[in-house]
MIBA-395687 format. One line per field, with one value per atom (N, C-alpha, C): residue in one letter; residue number from 0; x, y negated, z negated. Coordinates in nm, 4 decimals. Example, Ala and Ser with C-alpha at 12.3 -4.5 7.8 and 13.67 -1.06 7.14 Angstrom:
# residues 2
residuo	A;A;A;S;S;S
num	0;0;0;1;1;1
px	1.3190;1.2300;1.3200;1.2850;1.3670;1.2900
py	0.5690;0.4500;0.3300;0.2250;0.1060;-0.0030
pz	-0.7800;-0.7800;-0.7800;-0.7080;-0.7140;-0.7870
***
This chain:
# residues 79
residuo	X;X;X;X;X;X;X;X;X;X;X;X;X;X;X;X;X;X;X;X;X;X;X;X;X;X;X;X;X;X;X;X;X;X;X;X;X;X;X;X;X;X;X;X;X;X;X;X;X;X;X;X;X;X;X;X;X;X;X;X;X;X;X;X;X;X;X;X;X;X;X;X;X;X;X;X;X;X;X;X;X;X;X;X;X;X;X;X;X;X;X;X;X;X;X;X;X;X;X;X;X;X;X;X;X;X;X;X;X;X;X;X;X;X;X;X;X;X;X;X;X;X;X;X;X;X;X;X;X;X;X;X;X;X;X;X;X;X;X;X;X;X;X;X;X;X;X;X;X;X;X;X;X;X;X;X;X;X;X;X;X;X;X;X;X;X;X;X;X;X;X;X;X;X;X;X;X;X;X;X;X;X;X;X;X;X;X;X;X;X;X;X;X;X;X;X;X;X;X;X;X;X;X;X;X;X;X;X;X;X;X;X;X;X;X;X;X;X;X;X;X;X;X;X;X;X;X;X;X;X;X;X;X;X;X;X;X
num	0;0;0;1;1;1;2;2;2;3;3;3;4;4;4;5;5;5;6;6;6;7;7;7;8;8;8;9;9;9;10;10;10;11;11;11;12;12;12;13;13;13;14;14;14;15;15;15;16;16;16;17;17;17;18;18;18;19;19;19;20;20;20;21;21;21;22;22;22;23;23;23;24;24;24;25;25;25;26;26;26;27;27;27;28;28;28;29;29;29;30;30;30;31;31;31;32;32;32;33;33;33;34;34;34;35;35;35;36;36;36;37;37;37;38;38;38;39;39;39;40;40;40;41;41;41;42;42;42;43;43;43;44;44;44;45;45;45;46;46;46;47;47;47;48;48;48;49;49;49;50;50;50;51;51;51;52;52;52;53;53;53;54;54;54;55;55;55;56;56;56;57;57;57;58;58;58;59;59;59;60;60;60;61;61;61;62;62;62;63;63;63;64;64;64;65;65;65;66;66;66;67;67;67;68;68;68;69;69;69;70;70;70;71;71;71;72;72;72;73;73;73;74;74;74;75;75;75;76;76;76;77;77;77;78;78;78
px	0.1968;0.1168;0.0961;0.1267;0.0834;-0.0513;-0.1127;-0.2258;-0.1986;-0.3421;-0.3989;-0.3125;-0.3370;-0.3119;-0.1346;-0.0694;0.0437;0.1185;0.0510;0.0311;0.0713;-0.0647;-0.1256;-0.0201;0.0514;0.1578;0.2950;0.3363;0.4859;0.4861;0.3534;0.2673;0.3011;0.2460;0.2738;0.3654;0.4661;0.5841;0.6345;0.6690;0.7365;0.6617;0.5473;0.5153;0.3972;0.3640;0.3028;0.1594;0.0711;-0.0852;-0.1973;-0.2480;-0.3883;-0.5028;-0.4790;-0.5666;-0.5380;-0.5371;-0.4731;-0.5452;-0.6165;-0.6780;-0.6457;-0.6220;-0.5666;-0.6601;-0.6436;-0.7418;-0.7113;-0.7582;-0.6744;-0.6826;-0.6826;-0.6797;-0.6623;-0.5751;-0.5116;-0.3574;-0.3540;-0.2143;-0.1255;-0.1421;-0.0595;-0.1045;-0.2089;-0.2710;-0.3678;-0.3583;-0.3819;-0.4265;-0.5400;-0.5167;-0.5277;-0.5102;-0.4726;-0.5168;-0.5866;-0.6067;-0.5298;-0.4150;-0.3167;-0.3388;-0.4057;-0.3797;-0.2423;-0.1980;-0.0904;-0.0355;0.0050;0.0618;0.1714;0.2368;0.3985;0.3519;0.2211;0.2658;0.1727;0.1977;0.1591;0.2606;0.2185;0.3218;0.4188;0.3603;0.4137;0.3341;0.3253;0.2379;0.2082;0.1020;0.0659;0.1745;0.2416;0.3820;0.4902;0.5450;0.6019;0.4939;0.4080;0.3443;0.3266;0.3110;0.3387;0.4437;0.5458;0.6697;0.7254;0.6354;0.7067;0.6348;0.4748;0.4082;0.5450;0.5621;0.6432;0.7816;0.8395;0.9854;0.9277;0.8319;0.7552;0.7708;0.7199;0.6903;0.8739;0.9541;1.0532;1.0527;1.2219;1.1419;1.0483;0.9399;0.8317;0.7396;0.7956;0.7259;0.7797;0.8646;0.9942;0.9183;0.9836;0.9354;0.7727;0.7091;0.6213;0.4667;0.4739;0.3793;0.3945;0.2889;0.2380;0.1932;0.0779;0.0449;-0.0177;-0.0184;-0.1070;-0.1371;-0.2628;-0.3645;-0.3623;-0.3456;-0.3506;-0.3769;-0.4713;-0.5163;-0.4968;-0.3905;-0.3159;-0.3903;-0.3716;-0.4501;-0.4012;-0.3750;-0.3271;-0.4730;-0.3905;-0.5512;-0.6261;-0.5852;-0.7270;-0.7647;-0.7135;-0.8167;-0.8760;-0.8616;-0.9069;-1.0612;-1.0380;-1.1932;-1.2817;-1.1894;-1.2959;-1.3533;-1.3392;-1.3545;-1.5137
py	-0.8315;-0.7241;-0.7519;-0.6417;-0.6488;-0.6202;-0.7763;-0.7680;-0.7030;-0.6278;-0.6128;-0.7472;-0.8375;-0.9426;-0.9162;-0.8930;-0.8842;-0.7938;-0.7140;-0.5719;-0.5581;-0.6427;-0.6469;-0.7707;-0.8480;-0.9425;-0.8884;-0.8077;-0.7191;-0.6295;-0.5538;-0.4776;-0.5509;-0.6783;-0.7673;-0.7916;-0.8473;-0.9068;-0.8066;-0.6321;-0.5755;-0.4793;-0.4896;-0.4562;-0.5147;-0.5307;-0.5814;-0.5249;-0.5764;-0.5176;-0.6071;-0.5238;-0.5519;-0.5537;-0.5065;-0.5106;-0.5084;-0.5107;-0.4345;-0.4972;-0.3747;-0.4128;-0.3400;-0.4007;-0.3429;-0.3663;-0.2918;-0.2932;-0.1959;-0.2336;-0.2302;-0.2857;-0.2627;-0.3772;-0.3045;-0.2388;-0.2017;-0.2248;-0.2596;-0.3277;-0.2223;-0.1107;0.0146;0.1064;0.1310;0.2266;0.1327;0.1314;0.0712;0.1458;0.1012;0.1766;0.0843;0.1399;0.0329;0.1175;0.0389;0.0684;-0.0486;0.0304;0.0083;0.0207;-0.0808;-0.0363;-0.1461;-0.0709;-0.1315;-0.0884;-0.1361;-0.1103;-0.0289;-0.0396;0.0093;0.1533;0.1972;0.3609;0.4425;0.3813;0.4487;0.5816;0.6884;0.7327;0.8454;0.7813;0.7822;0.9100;1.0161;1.1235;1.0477;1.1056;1.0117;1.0481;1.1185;1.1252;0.9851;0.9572;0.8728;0.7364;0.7315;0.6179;0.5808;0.6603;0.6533;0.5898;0.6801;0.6594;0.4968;0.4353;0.3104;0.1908;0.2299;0.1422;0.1681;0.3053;0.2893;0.1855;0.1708;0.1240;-0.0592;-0.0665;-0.1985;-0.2521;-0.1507;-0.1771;-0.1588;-0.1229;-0.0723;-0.0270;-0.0972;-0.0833;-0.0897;-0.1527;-0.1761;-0.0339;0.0465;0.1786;0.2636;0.2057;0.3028;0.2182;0.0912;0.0117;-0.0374;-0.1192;-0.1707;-0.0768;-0.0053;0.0548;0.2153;0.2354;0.4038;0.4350;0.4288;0.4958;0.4432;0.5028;0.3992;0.5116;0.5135;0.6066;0.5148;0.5544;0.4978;0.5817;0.4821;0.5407;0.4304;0.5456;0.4411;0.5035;0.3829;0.3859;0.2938;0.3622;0.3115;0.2030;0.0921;-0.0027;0.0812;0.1815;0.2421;0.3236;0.4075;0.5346;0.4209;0.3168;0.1987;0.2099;0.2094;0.1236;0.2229;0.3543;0.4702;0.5618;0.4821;0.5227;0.4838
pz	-1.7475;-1.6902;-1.5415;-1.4313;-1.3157;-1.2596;-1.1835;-1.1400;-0.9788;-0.9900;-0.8053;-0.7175;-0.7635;-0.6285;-0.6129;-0.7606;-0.7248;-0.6074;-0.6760;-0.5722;-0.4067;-0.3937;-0.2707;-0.1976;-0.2417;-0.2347;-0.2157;-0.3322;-0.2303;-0.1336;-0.1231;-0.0253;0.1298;0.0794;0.2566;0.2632;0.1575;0.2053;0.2629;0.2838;0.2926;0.4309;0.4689;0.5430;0.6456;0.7744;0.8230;0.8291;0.7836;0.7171;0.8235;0.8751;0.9542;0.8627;0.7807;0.6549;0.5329;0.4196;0.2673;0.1582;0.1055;-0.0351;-0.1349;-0.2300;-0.3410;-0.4836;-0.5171;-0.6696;-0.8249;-0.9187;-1.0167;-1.1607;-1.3026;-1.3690;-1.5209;-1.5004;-1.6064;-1.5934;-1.4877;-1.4948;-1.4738;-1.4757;-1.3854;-1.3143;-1.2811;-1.1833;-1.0700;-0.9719;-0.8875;-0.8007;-0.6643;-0.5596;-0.4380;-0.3038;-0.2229;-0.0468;-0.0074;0.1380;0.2004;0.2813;0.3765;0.5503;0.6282;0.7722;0.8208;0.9325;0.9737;1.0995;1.1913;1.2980;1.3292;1.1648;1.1595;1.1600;1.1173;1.0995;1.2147;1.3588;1.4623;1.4719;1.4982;1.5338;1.3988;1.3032;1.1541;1.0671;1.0247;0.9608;0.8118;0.7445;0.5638;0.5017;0.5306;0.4027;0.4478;0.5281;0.6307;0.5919;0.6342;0.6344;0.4918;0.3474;0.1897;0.1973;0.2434;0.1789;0.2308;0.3357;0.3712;0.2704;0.2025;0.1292;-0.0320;-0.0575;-0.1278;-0.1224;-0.0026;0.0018;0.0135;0.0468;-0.0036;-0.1315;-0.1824;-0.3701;-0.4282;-0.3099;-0.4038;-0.5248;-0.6497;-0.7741;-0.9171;-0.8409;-0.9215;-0.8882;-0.8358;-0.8520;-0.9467;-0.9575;-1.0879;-1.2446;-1.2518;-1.3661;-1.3958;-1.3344;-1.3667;-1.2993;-1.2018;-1.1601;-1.1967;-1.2523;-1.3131;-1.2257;-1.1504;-1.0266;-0.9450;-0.8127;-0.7207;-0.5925;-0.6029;-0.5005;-0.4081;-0.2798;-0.1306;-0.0414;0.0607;0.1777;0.2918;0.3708;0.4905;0.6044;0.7018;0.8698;0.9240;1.0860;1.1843;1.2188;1.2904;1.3476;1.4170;1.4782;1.5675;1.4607;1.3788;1.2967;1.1994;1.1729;1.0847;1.1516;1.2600;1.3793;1.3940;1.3577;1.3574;1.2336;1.1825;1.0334;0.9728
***
């Protein structure tokens, strides 16, 4: 069964995170606040779709769903 920490672990390896929390514990629905530098510039579909290419496919197999809310470091600070 996949835990939060796992999560939050291919999450970083695959993208560079100023922040990232992930939470979870049913072992397939998860959710995850993502800030990051990479998605300056980037609209929330674009900036999804890169937490997705993170998770690759453990979004296909092992993950059912996962609610996220991504931010650039500055909309992070203004939040």
């Amino acid at each position: 069964m996949l835990r939060a920490e796992d999560v939050k672990i291919y999450i970083a390896q695959g993208l560079s995170c100023d922040y990232l929390e992930v939470n979870g514990d049913d072992g397939q629905h998860f959710e995850a606040i993502v800030v990051s530098k990479d998605f300056i510039g980037k609209n929330i579909v674009q900036q999804h779709q890169m937490v997705y290419k993170a998770l690759g496919e453990r979004m296909k197999d092992e993950i059912h769903a996962l609610s996220m809310k991504t931010y650039t470091p500055d909309s992070w600070s203004k939040k």
